[in-house]
C-alpha positions in Angstrom: 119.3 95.5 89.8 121.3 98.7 89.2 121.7 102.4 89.6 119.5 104.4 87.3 117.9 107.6 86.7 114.3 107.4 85.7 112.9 107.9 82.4 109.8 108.3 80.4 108.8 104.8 80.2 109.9 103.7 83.9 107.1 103.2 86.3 108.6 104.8 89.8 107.6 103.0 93.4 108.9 103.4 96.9 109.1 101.1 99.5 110.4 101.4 103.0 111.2 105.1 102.1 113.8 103.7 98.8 112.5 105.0 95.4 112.9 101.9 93.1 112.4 102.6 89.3 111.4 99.8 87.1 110.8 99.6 83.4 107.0 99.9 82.8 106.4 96.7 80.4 108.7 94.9 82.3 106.8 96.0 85.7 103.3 94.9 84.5 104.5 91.2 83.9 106.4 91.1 86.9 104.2 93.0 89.6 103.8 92.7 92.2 107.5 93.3 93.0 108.9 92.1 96.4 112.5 93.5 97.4 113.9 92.6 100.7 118.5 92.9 102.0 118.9 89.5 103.3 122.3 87.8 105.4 122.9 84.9 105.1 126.2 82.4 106.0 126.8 83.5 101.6 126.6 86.9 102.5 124.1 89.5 102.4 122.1 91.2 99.5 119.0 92.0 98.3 116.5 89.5 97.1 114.0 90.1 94.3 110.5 88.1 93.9 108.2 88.6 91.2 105.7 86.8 89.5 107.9 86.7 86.3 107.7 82.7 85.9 111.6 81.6 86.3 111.6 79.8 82.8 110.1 82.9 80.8 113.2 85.5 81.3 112.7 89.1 79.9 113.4 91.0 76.6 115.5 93.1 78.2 118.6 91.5 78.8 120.1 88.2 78.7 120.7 87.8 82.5 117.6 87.0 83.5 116.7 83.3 85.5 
């Protein structure tokens, strides 16, 4: 997850009034995407679900789980 401006191939959501902008291949294997800011005794951040299964990873970078 990062700071981006759109671009051609981005598909563009909002949810809870946030504008989210996702890669378009990458958003039709992964959709639906949930997002949700999250505290817990860790810390607090956003957590991401998908249905990207966990041992497939993405094309697009090398960070992926």
């Amino acid at each position: 997850m990062a700071l981006d401006e759109s671009k051609e191939d981005d598909e563009i959501f909002t949810e809870q009034g946030i504008k989210y902008v996702v890669n378009k291949p990458l958003f039709e294997k992964v959709k639906p995407v949930g997002i949700d800011y999250v505290q817990t005794p860790r810390g607090a951040g956003f957590k991401l679900s998908s249905n990207l299964d966990a041992g497939e990873g993405c094309s697009s970078c090398s960070t992926c789980d």
